[in-house]
N, C-alpha and C positions, 0 to 999 in steps of 0.2 A: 061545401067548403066556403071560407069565409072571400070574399070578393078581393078584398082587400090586404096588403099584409100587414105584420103587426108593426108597431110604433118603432120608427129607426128604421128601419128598411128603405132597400130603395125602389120607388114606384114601378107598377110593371112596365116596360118596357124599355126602361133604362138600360143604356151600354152595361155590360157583364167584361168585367179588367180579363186580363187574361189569364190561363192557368198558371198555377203554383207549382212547379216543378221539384223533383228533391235534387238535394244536393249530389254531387255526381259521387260518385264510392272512391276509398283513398286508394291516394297512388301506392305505389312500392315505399317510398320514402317516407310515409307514414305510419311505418308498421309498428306494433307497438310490443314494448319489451314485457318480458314476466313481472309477475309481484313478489316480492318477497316479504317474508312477515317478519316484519321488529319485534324485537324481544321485547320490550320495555313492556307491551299495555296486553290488557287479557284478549283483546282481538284487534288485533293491530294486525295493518297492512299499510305499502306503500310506492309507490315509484321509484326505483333507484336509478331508473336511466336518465338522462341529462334532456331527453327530448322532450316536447309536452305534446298533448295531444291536441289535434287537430279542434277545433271549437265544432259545439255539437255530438261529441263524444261523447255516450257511456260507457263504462266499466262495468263489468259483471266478475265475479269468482265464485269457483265449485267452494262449496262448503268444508271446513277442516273441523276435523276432530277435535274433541277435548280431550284431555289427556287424562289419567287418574286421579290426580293431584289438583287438578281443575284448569291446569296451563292447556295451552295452544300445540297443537303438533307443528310444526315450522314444514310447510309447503309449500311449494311454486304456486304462482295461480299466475291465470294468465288474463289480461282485459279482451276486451270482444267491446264491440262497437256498433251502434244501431244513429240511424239518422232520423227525423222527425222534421215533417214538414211542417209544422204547425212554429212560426216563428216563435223563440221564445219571448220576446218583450210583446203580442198578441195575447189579450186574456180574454177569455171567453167570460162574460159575467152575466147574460142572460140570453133566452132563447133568440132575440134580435139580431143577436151576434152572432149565434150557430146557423141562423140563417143564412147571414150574411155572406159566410164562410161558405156558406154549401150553394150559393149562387153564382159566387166565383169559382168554385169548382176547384179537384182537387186529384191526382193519381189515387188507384187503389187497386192492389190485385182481385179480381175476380174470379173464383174457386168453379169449376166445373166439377160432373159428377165422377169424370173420370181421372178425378183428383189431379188435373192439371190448372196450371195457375194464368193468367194472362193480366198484364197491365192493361188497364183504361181508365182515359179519363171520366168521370165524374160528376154530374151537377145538377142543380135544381134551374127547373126552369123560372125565365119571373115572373109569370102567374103564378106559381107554387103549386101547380096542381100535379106538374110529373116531376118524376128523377129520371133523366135518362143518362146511356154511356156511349165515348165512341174511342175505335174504330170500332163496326161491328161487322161482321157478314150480315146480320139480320138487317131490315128493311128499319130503317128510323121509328117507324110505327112502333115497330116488335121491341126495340132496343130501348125500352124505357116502362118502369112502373109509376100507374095513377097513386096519387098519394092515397087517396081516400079507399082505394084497394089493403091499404096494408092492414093487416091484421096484429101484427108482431113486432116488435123487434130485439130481439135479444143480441146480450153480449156476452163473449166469448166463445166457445166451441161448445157450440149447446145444439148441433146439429150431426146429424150422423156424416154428412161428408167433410167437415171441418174434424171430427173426430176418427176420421178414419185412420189407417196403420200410415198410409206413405206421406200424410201431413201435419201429423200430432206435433213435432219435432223440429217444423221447418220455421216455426213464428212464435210467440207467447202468446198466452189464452188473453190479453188484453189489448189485442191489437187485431183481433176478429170480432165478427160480430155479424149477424144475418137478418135479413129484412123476409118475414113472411106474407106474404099477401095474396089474394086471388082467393076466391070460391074453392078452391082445391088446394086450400093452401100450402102453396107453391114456396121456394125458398132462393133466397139470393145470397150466395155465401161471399162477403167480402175479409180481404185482411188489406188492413192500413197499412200506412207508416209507421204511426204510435198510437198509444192510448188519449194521447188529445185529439188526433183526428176522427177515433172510434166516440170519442165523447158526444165533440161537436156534430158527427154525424147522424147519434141515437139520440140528444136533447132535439133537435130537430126534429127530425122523421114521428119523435111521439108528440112533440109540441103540435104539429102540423095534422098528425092522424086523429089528433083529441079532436081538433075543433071538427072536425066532420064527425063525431061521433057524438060530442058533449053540446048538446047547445044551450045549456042551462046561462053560461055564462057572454053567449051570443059569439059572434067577430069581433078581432080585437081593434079599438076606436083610434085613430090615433089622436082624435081631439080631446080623448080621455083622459084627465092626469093618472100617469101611472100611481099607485098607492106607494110606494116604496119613496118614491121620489115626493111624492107628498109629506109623506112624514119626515126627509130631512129636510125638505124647504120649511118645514115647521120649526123644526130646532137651529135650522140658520136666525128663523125671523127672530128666535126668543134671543139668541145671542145679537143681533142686531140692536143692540142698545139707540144708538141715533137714528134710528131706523131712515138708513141713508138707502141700505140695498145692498151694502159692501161691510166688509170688518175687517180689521188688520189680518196679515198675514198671522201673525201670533197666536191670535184669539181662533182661527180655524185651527190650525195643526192642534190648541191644547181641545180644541174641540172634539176631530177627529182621534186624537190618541186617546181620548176620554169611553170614546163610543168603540172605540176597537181600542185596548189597552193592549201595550208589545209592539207597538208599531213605530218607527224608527221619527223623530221630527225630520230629519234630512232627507226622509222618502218621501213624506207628504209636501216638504218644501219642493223638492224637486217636479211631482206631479202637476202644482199648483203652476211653474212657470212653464211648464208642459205645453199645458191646456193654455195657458194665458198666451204665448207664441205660439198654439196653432188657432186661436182666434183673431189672430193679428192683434194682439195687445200687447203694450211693454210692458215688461215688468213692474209691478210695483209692489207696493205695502197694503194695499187693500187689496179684499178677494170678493168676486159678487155671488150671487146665489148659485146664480148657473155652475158659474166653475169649482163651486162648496160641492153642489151635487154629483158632477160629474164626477169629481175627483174621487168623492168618498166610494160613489160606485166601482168606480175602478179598483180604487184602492183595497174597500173592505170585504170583495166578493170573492171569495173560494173556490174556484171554477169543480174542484170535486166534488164540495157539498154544496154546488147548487146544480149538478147532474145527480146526485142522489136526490136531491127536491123531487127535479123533475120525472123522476122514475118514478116515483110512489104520488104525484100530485095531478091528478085527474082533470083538474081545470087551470089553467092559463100557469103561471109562477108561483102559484101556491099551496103549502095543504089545506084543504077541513078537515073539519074534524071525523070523516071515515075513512080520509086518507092517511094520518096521521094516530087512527087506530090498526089500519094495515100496518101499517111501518112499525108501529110496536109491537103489534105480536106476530109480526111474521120475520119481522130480522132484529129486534134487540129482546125477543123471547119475552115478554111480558107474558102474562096471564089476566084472564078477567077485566080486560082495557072495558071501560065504559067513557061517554061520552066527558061525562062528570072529571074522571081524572083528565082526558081531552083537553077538556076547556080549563082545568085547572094550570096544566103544563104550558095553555097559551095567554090564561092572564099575567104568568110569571116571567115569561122569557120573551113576546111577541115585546117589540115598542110602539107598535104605532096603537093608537085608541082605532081605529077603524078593525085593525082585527083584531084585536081582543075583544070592539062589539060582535064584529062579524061571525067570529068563532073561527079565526085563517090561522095562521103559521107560514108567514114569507123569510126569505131566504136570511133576513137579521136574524129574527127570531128565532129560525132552525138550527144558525149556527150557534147562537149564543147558548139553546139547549145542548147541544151535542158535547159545548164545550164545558160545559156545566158537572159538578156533582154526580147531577143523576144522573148523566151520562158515561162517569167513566169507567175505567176499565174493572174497577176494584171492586168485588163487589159488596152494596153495604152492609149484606147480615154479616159481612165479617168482622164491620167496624167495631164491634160487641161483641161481648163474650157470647160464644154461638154453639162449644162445646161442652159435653160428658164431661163436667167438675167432680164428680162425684166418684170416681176412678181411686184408683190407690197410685199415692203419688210417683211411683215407679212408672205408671205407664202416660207418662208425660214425656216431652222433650222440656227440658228449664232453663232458659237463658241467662245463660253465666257468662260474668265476668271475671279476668286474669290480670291485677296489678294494671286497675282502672286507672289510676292516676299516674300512670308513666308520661312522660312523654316519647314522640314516638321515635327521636333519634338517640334512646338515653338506656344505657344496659338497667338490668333491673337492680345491681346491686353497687352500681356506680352514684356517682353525685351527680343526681338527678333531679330536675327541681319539681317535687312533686306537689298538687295541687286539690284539693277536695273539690274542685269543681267538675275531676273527674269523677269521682266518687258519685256525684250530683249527677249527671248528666246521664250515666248509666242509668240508675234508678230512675231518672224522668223518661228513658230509654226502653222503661219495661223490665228491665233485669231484674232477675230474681235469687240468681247467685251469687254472691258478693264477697271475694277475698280480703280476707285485711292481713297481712302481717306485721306482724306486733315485735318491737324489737326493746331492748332497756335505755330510757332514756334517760336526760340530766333529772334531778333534784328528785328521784324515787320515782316521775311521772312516766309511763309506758309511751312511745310513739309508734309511728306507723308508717314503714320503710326506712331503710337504712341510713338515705343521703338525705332525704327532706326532714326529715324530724316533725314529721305532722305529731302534734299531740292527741294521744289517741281519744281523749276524752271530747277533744273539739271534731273530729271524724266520724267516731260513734253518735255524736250531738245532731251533725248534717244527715248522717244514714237516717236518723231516727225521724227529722224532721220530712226526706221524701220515703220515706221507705215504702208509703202504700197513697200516693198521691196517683200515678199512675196503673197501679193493680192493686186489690186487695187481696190476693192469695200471699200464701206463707214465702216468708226474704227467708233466703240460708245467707248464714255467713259464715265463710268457709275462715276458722281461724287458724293458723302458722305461728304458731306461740313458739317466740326466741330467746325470752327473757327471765330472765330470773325468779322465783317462785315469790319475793314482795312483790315485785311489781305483776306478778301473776292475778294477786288476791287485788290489787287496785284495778284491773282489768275486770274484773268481778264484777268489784266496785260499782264502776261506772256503766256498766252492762247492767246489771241490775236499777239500780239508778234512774239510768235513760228510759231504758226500756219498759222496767217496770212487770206487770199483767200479760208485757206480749211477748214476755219471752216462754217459748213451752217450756214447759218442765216434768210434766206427766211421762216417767217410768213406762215402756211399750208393754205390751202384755203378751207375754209367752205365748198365751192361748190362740193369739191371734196370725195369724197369716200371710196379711199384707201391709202397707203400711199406708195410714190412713188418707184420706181425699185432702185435694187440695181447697174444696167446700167445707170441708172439719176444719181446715187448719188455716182457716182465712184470717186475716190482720194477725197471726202468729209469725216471730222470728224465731226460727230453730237455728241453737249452735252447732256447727259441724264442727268435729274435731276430736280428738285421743281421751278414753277414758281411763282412770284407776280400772285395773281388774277389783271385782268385788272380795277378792281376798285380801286385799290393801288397807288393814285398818290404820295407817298411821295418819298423818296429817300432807304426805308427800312420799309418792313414788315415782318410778321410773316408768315411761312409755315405751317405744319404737317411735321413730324418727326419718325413716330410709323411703318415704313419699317429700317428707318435706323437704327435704336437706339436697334430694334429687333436683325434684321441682325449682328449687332456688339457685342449683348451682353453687350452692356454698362452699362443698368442697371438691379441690380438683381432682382428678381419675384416680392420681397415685392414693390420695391420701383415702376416697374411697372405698378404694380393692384391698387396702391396708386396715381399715375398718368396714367390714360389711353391713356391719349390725349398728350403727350410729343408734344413742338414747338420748335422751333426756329427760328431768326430772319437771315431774308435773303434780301441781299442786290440790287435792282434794276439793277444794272451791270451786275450782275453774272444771275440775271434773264431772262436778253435780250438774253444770249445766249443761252438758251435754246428752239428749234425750235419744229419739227416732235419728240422728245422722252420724250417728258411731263410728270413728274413722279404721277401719282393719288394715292389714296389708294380705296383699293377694296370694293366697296359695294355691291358684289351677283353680278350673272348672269342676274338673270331678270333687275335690275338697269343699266346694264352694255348696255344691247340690246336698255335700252330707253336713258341712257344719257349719255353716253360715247363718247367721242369724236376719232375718227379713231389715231390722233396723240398722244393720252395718254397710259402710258405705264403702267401697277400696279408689284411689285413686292410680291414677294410670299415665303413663308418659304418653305423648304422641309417637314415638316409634313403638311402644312396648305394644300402645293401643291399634296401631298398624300394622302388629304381626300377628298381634291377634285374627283383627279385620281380615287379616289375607288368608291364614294359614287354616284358622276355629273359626270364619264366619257364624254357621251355624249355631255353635256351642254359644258363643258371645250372644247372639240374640237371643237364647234362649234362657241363658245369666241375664241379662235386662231384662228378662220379662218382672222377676221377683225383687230384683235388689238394684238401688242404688251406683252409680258410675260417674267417674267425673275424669273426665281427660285434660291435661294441662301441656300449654307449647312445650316445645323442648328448650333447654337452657341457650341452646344455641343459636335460640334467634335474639341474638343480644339486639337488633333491631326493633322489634317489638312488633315483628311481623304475626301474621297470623297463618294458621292450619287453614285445611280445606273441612269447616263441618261437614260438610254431605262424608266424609269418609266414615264420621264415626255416628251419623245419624245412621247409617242404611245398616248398622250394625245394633242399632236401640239405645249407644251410649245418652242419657238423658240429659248431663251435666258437661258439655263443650266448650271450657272456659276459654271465652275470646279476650285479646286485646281492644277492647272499644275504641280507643283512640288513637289506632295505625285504621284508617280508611282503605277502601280495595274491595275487590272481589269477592274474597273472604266475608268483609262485615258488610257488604250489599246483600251477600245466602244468608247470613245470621239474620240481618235487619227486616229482609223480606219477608223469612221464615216464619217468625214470631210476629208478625202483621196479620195472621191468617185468623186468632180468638182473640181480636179486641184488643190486641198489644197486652196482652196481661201478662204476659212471659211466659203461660205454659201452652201448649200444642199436645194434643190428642194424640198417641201413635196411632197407625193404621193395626187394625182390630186382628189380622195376619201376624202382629211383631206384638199383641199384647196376649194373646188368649194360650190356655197352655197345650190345648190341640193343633194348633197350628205348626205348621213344618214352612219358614224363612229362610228362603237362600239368596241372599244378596248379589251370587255371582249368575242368577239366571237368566239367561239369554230372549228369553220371551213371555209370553200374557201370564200369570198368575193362575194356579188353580181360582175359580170362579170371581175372578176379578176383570171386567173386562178391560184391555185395552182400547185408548182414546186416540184418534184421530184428532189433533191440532192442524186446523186449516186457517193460515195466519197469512193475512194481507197487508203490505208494509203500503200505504199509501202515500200521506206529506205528512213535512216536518213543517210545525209553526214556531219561529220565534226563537231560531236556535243560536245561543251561544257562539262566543266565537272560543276554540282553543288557547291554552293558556301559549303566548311567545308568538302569537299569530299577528302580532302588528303589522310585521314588516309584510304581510300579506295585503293590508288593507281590510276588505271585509270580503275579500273572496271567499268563501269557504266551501272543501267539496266532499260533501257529507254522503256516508255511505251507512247501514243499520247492520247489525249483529243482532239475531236472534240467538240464544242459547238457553236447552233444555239443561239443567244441572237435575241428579237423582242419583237412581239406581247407576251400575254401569251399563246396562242395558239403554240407557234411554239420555245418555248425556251427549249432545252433538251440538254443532254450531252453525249455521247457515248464513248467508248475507245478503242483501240487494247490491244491485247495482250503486256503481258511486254516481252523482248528479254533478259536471259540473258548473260552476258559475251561479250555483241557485242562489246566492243571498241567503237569505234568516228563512226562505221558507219552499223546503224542496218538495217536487214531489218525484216519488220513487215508484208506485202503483206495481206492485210485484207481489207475487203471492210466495208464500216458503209453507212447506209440511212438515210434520213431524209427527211421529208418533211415536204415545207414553205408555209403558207397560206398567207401570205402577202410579197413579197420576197423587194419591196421596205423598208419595216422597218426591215428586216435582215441583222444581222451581223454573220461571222463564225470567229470565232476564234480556233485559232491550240494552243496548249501547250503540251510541250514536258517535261513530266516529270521525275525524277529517282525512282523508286518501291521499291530502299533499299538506301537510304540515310542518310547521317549524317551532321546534320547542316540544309541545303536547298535542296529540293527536287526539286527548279523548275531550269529547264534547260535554256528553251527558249519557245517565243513565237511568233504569228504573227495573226493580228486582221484584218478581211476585208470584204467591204460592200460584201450582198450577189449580186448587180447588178455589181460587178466590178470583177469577176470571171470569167475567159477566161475556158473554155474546151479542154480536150486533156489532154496529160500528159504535165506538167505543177513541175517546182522548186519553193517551197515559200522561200523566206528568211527569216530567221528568226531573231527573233529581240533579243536584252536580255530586262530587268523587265523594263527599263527606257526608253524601243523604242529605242535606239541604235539598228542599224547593228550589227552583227557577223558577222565578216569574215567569208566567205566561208562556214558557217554552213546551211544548205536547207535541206526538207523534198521533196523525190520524190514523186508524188502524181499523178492518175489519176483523172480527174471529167468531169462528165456526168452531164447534166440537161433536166429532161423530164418535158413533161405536165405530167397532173393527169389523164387526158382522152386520152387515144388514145396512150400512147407512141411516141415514136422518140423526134425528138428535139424540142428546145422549142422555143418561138417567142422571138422577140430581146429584150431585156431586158431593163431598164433605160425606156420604154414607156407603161410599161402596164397600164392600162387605160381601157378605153373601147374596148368589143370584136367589131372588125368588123362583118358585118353580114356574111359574109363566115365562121367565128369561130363558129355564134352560135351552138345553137341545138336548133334545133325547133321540134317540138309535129308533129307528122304526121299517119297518119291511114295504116292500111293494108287490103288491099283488103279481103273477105271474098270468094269470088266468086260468091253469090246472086246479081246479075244485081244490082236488085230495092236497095236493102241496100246500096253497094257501093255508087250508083248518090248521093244518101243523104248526104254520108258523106263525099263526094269528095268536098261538097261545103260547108263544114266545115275547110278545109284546111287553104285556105287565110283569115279570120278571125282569126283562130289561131295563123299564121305568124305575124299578123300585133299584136296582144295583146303581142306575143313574144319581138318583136320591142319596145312596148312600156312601157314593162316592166324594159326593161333593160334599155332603155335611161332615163329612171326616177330616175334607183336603181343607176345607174354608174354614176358620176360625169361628167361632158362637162362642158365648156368655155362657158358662157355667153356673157363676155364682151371684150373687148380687153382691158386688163391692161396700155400697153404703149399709145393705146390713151388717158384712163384714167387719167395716171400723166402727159402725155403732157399736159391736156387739162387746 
């Protein structure tokens, strides 16, 4: 053991303050009222009693349902309340501190084996050599372990009498933690207060246990300059222009906000005259080095990611480069770590020149990677196209939009002031679907929508200009032709015109099957829409009309049911171009199997498409497998609200035409969704909902023939940098931020969970709370984060961020968060661990973006146990391989496989 303690500390034998006491438990008069959930936001909760909670308070609530539709079930929930002895304005920022804390000593219950619990106090002696507790029966001797004894120390219930049945239930797994130590090792089961005193007491006990095991890096010196504090006395000096020793107030805060960006100037002002009144200084405009240093440590240190430092960094406050190879392949799941990428990730992210010579990684460095790119939660091979293009374009999902250019308080057939930059915004958006309706406009010129009078030739000019800027698979334009059969043929026109070579025109071929890859049909614009029957040889005939004329709303119920069959005449011109997206109208499934042609498309209301969903699940996905679908709002959201996609993905509908420009819930599942291959608008269906042996039931309650279910083990840790709600002035900057976890999918697998609310945290809470869940179909999963305020005024939502569940990297991982319109937030992220297990077996899980079929080393096959009777055994040993092989063919029946090759297919 080192002689001495480390730098900051106080000498041995110095007075020890006295103990930390918790706060005493609330009276009667502090009882706290239920929560009830507001309507307004997708997980919204809030206080409606007139009292507030006592300071030090958390909030916890059991988790609500989602409902079918994607809303909230409206239930009580009730708060619960936990105390923390760890003051909040105390920040732990490096091991000195944890020391510090653990020599003043602190309550902790003490777990016996007889699963009974007893408070004692707590502390390190100031030698540092023992931890002892009192009161005890045992003799003082006995009541204490040597440090250099420990072997261990693990956190949470990672021991069997912390796991036992009568205490699983009585604490959170983040507020235990057990010290193993002794030749027999021996175990000391503790539960804190909270998870800061579990911190401060495991950065400790391993900081302390290292140096008696590691002596590479000797005792720590206190005549040593720390390296950390090195490097920012270096970038004080550079900014020291007069090299006086001092710099304005100004020039530090643009300093510090430079090196931690998202940090408030009126926090670092405030720290600065902090420190300056407890040095006994007044106030002033200049700052000296010391209190640059001080401050920025205080300020820019993460007391959770520099207790993760400490867990995986073998020598004093920092990684090397074999610690920092643990840490990547044992919890952000890397593969094939060498030194090489090591040192690569610490010349990029480390600042000081000492370790980047050294080859370290200190507590800057660790966080600036974590908070980095490479670190977040997304993961990169999605950022590119990462999927089977080569599919027949049915077994895509295509991100469509529905009367882009609305605005969002504006009906779609009212005077609306419509704008092509919606138009724009889609297409840089990824979309691949693209509605125009075309109406008659002045002077022969065709426009586009009823009240704005976009001219169609300046709409079609913008589509053409981004149409393949963000993807280059094939743009549908889904047309609604209102107008009259001239200005039909000028729609032609200018379709021709613009577009030129990229418009398909290739006649489908009988012969063929399915309908070609979206790799064939790349930088191609296919027209969707109504053709002449080929027995039409005139120059003009009549269609059907009773999708369009629906969809729009145009006429009301009576007139209608008065005309079932609405027509209109459509022009030979405008017929030719329409190729592979042939508009039909729907006559049933079973009609659909016998005369449906591969290139015809039917479009679908959102309720028509919802009784389908509910009533022909099955039938419906089994109609998606071969043909075309395109679902549109109902006329009745004159708001320009949107559906819930997930109802008519988990059905195979490929074509989900959204409102892009009404923001919400809705277009966070769409936006998320199509994030998953490169933004390019198409998404791979799960191989289950494309292949034609497969058997799809949407309403199934559990795992999938040969698909496993996934364990999501999801730790809400801090928020950085967070937002304040919209109307929250009259707040000030309190904010009291609580997370929403939500699985959206199957109906099997869509729930909602929460942390605890924090309050009083500022821009940066931490919540340290773990939530589960588990996914029975992880390909149609989405997770969504929303970061709510628990006492709000005006807007309770903060922020959010929506993402496929196969595009989730593991490890501790930053999400960024988005604000209500998918906008970035600066600098705002939720620290997060995540874990994904199988459902069988534990550890990790097989690689994601392919589940499919088990291989046979996954399966599980049916096998006998010997009995020990000779003669019965023989019998039933040859019973084995018949069982194997029915195992085998069970599954390759239930599981979907590839019959055919698709790209030969449309080559062919």
């Amino acid at each position: 053991m080192a002689d001495g303690p480390p730098a900051g500390l106080p000498p041995s034998g110095s007075p020890r303050p006295g103990p930390v006491r918790a706060p005493p438990p609330p009276t009667a008069g502090s009882q706290l009222s239920p929560l009830r959930r507001s309507g307004g936001s997708a997980c919204s909760s809030r206080d409606n009693s007139a009292e507030r909670d006592p300071p030090g308070l958390a909030r916890t609530a059991p988790a609500a349902g989602i409902m079918k539709d994607g809303s909230r079930q409206r239930s009580l929930q009730k708060k619960t309340v936990s105390f923390s002895t760890m003051p909040s304005s105390r920040k732990l920022s490096s091991t000195a501190a944890c020391i510090s804390f653990m020599l003043e000593g602190c309550e902790m219950k003490k777990v016996r084996s007889n699963s009974r619990m007893y408070s004692r106090f707590f502390v390190l002696d100031p030698d540092l050599r023992f931890m002892h507790w009192e009161p005890s029966k045992k003799d003082s001797d006995k009541a204490k372990i040597e440090i250099k004894s420990v072997k261990e120390v693990r956190v949470g219930k990672k021991t069997p009498i912390l796991r036992s049945n009568g205490l699983s239930d009585q604490f959170p797994d983040e507020c235990a933690f057990s010290i193993i130590y002794g030749d027999n090792y021996e175990s000391l089961d503790l539960v804190a207060s909270s998870a800061d005193v579990v911190n401060a007491w495991v950065m400790g006990l391993r900081y302390l246990a290292s140096y008696g095991k590691h002596t590479l890096g000797g005792a720590p010196e206190t005549s040593r300059p720390n390296p950390r504090t090195s490097w920012v006395s270096s970038v004080f000096d550079i900014a020291d222009l007069e090299k006086e020793g001092r710099i304005p107030v100004s020039r530090a805060m643009q300093l510090i906000r430079a090196l931690n960006p998202g940090m408030k100037a009126s926090m670092i002002e405030l720290k600065f005259k902090e420190l300056q009144k407890a040095a006994s200084e007044k106030p002033r405009e200049e700052v000296s080095c010391e209190v640059f240093v001080e401050a920025y440590c205080e300020l820019c240190t993460r007391p959770e990611v520099f207790f993760l430092l400490v867990q995986f960094s073998s020598n004093k406050e920092y990684m090397g480069l074999k610690d920092l190879t643990i840490f990547l392949e044992a919890e952000q799941g890397m593969e094939g770590v060498t030194e090489e990428m090591c040192m690569e990730i610490i010349s990029k992210y480390e600042p000081s020149k000492e370790g980047r010579e050294k080859g370290y990684l200190a507590i800057d460095g660790f966080t600036r990677y974590l908070l980095s790119a490479d670190c977040s939660i997304f993961d990169p091979q999605h950022r590119r196209v990462c999927q089977d293009m080569s599919q027949p374009l049915s077994h895509y999902f295509i991100s469509s939009a529905h009367g882009a250019c609305l605005a969002e308080d504006s009906c779609f057939w009212g005077g609306s002031t419509s704008d092509i930059g919606g138009y724009v915004a889609a297409l840089k958006a990824g979309c691949r679907s693209l509605e125009l309706v075309v109406c008659d406009g002045p002077s022969g010129e065709p426009v586009v929508g009823a009240g704005a009078r976009l001219a169609f030739s300046r709409v079609v000019g913008a589509v053409a200009e981004y149409a393949f800027e963000a993807s280059e698979f094939p743009l549908i334009l889904c047309l609604s032709v209102h107008c009259c059969c001239a200005q039909q043929r000028v729609v032609v026109e200018h379709l021709r015109k613009t577009f030129g070579d990229k418009l398909y025109l290739v006649p489908p071929n009988p012969n063929e099957g399915y309908l070609p890859s979206p790799e064939r049909l790349k930088r191609c614009v296919l027209i969707q829409g109504r053709k002449l029957p080929p027995s039409c040889q005139s120059s003009e005939g009549e269609v059907s009309d009773d999708e369009e004329t629906s969809e729009l709303g145009l006429l009301p119920s009576e007139e209608r049911r008065e005309q079932p069959h609405h027509r209109r005449v459509l022009c030979h011109e405008l017929s030719d171009l329409v190729s592979l997206c042939q508009m039909v109208s729907f006559q049933g499934f079973e009609a659909s199997r016998r005369v449906q042609r591969y290139w015809e498309v039917c479009s679908f209301s959102e309720v028509e498409a919802g009784r389908y969903a509910n009533e022909e699940p099955e039938d419906f996905v089994a109609y998606n497998k071969r043909f075309l679908s395109r679902v549109y709002p109902s006329p009745m959201r004159i708001d320009a609200s949107n559906m819930n996609p997930q109802d008519f993905w988990k059905c195979g509908c490929q074509m989900v035409a959204m409102n892009y420009q009404t923001p919400g819930l809705m277009m966070d599942l769409n936006a998320g969704w199509f994030r998953q291959n490169g933004s390019c608008g198409y998404v791979l269906r799960p191989a289950i909902m494309r292949d034609e042996v497969s058997y799809f039931s949407v309403n199934r309650r559990d795992a999938f023939p040969g698909i496993s279910a996934q364990l999501l083990h999801l730790k809400i840790i801090s928020g950085q940098n967070l937002p304040k709600p919209k109307g929250s002035g009259a707040k000030g900057d309190v904010v009291e931020p609580y997370v929403c976890a939500e699985i959206h999918g199957i109906p099997a697998d869509c729930i909602e969970k929460r942390t605890k609310t924090v309050l009083q945290s500022g821009d940066n809470p931490v919540f340290e709370e773990s939530l589960e869940f588990q996914v029975n179909l992880p390909e149609l999963a989405i997770l969504r984060f929303m970061v709510l305020d628990d006492d709000y005024i005006g807007d309770e939502f903060i922020a959010q961020y929506t993402i496929p569940f196969e595009c989730l990297q593991t490890g501790y991982r930053h999400v960024p968060l988005q604000s209500i319109s998918g906008d970035a937030l600066p600098n705002a992220t939720l620290f997060v661990h995540v874990a994904i297990t199988n459902r069988r077996g534990g550890g990790k899980a097989h690689r994601r973006g392919l589940s499919g079929r088990k291989g046979r080393r996954m399966r599980e096959y049916t096998s006998t146990k010997a009995t020990g009777i000779k003669a019965i055994d023989e019998v039933f040993r040859t019973a084995t391989p018949p069982l194997r092989e029915a195992t085998d063919l069970r599954e390759n029946m239930q599981v979907p496989r590839t019959l055919w090759s698709p790209s030969r297919s449309c080559a062919a």
